[in-house]
MDAnalysis code that builds the backbone (N, CA, C; Angstrom):
import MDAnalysis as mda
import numpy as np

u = mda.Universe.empty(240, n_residues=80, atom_resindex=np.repeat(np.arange(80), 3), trajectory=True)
u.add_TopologyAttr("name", ["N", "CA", "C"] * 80)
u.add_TopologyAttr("resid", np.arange(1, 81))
u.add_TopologyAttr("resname", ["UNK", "UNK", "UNK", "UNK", "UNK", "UNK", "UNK", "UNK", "UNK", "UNK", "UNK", "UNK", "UNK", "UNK", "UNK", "UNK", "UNK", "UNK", "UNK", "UNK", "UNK", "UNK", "UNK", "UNK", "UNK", "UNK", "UNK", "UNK", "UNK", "UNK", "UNK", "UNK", "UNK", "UNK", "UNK", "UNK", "UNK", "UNK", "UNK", "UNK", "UNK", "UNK", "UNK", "UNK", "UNK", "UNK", "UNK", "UNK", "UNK", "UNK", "UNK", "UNK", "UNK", "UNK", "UNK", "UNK", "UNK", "UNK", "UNK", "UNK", "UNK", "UNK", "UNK", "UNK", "UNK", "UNK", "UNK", "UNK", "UNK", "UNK", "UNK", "UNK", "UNK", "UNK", "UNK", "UNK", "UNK", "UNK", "UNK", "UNK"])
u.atoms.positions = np.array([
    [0.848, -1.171, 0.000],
    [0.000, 0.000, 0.000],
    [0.888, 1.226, 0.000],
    [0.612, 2.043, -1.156],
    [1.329, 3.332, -1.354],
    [0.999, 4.426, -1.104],
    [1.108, 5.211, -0.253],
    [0.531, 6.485, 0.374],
    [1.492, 7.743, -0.380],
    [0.512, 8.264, -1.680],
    [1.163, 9.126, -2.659],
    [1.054, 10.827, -1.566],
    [-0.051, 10.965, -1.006],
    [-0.385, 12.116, -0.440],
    [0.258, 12.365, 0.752],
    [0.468, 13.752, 1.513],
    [0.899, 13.927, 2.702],
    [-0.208, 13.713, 3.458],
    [-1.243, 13.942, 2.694],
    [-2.675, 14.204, 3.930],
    [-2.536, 12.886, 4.465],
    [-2.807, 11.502, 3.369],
    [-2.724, 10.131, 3.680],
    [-1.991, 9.953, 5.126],
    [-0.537, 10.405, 4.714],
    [0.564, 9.798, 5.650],
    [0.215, 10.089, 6.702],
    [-0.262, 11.780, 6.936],
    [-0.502, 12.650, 8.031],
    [-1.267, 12.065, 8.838],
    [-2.603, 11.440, 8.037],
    [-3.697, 10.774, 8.705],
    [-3.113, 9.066, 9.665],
    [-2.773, 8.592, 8.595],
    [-1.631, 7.388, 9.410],
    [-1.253, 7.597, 10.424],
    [-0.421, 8.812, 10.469],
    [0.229, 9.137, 12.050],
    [-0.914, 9.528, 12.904],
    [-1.603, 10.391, 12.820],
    [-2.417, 11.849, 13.419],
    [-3.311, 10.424, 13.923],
    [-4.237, 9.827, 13.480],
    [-5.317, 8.909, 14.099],
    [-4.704, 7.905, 14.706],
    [-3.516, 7.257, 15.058],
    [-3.507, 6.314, 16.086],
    [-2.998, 6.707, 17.180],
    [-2.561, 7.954, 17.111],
    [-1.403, 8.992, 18.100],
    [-3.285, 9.406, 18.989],
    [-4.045, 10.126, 18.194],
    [-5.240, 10.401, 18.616],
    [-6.376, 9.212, 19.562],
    [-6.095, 8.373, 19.216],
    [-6.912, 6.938, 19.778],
    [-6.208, 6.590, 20.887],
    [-4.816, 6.764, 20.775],
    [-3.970, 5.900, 21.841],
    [-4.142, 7.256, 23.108],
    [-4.011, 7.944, 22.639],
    [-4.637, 9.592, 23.401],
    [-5.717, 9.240, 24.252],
    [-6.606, 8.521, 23.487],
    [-7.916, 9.051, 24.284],
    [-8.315, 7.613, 24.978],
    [-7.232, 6.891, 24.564],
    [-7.708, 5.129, 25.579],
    [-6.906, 5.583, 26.752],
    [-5.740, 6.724, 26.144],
    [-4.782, 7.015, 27.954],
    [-6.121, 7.493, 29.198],
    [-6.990, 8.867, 28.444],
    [-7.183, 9.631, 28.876],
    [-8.760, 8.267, 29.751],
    [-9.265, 8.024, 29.076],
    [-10.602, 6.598, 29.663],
    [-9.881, 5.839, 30.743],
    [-8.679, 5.289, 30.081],
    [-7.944, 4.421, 31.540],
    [-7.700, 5.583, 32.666],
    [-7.413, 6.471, 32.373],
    [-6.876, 7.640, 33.877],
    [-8.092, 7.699, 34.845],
    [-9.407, 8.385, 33.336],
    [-9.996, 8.666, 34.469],
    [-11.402, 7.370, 35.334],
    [-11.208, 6.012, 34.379],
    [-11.406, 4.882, 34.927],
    [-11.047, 4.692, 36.570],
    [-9.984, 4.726, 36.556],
    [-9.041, 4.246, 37.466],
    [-9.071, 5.305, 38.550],
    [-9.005, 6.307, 38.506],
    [-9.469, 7.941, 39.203],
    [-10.855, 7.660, 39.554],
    [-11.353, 7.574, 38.853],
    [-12.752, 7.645, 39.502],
    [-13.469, 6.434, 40.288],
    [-12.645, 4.844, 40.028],
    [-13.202, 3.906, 40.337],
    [-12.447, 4.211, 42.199],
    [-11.442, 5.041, 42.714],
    [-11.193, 5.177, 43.219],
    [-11.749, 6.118, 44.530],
    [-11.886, 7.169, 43.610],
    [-13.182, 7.516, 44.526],
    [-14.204, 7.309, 44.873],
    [-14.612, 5.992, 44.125],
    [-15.696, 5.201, 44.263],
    [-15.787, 4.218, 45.765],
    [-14.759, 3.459, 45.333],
    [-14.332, 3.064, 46.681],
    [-14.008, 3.848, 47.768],
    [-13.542, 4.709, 47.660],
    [-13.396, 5.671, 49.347],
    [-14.628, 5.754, 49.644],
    [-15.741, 6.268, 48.874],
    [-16.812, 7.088, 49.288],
    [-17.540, 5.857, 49.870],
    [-17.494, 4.517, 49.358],
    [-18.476, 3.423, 49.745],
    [-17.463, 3.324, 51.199],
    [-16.293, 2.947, 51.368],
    [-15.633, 2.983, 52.598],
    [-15.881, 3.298, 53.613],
    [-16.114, 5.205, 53.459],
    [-16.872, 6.167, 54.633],
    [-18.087, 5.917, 55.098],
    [-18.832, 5.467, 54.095],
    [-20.450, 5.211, 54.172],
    [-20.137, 4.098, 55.166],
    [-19.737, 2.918, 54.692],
    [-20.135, 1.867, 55.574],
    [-19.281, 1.873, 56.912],
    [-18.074, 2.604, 56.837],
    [-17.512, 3.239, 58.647],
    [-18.643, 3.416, 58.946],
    [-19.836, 4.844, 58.640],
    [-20.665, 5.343, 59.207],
    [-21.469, 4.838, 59.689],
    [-21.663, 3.994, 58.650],
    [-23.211, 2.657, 59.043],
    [-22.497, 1.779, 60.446],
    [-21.446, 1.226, 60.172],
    [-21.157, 0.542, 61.082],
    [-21.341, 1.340, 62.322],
    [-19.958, 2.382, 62.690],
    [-20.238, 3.339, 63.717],
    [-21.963, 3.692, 64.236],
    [-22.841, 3.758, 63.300],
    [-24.255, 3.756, 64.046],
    [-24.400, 2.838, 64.744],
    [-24.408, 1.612, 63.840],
    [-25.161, 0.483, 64.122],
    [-24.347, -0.051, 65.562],
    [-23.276, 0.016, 65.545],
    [-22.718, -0.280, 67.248],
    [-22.929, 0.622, 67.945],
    [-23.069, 1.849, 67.625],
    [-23.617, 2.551, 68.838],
    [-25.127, 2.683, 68.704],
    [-25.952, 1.501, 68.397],
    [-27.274, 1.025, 68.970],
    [-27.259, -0.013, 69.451],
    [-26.549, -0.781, 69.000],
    [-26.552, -1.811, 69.903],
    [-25.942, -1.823, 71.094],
    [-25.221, -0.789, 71.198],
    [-24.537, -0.614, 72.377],
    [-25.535, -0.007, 73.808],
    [-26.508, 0.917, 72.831],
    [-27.343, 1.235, 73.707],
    [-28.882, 0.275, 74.495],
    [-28.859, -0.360, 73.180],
    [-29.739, -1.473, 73.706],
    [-29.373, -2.338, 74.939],
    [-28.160, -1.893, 74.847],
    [-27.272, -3.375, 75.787],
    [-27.306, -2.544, 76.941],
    [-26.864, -1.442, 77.364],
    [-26.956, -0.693, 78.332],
    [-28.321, -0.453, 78.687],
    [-29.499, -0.895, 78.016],
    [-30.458, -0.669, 78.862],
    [-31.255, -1.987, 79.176],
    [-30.614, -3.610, 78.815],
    [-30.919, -4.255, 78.778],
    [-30.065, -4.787, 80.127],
    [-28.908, -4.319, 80.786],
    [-28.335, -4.365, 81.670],
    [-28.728, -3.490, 82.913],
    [-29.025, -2.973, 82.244],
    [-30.069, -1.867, 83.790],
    [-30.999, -2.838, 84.014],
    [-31.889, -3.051, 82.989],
    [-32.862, -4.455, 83.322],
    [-32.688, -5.159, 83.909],
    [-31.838, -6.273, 83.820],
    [-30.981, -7.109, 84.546],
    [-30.197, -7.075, 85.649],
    [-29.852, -5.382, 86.166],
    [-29.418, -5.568, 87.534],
    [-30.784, -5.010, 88.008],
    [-31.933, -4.232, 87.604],
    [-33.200, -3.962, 88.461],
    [-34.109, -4.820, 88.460],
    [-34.682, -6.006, 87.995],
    [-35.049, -6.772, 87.795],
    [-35.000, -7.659, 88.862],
    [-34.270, -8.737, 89.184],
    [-33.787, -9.005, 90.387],
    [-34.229, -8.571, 91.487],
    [-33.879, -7.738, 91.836],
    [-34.469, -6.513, 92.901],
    [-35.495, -6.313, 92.959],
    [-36.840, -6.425, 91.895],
    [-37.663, -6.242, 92.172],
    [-38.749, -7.798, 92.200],
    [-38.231, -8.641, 92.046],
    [-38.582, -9.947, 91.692],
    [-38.250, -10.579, 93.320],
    [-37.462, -10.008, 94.067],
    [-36.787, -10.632, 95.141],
    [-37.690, -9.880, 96.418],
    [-38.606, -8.487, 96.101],
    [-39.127, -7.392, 97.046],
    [-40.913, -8.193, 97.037],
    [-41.356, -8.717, 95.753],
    [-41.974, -9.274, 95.528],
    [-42.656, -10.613, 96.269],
    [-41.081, -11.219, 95.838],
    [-41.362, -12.897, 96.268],
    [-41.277, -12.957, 98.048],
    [-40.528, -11.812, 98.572],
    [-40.692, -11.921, 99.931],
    [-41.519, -11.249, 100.496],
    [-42.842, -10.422, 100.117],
    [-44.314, -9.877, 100.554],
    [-45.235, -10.955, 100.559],
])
């Protein structure tokens, strides 16, 4: 194949220089962004977690008040 024209040749060079350009520029911001993807799901589920133990934490603290008043009143009971 004989490429008589400059435009031809020009085009040869100019479009794979241009493609390889723009698969750089998709992988960067692939990879960039899949990144902030992951942080942001990261924080979220710290957060979720951090709630969710501090409810259960509170449940437990009042399920332990239960359990030491309980007693006490089961014992004021059984001896009337």
């Amino acid at each position: 194949m004989k490429l008589k024209s400059i435009q031809s040749k020009f085009m040869l060079l100019l479009v794979p220089l241009i493609v390889a350009t723009l698969f750089g520029i998709v992988a960067f911001a692939y990879v960039n962004s899949k990144g902030l993807i992951n942080n942001e799901i990261g924080l979220k589920m710290q957060q979720q977690l951090e709630s969710v133990t501090s409810s259960i934490n509170g449940k437990l603290v009042v399920h332990r008040k239960v359990g030491k008043w309980l007693p006490g009143r089961l014992s004021l009971h059984l001896t009337s």
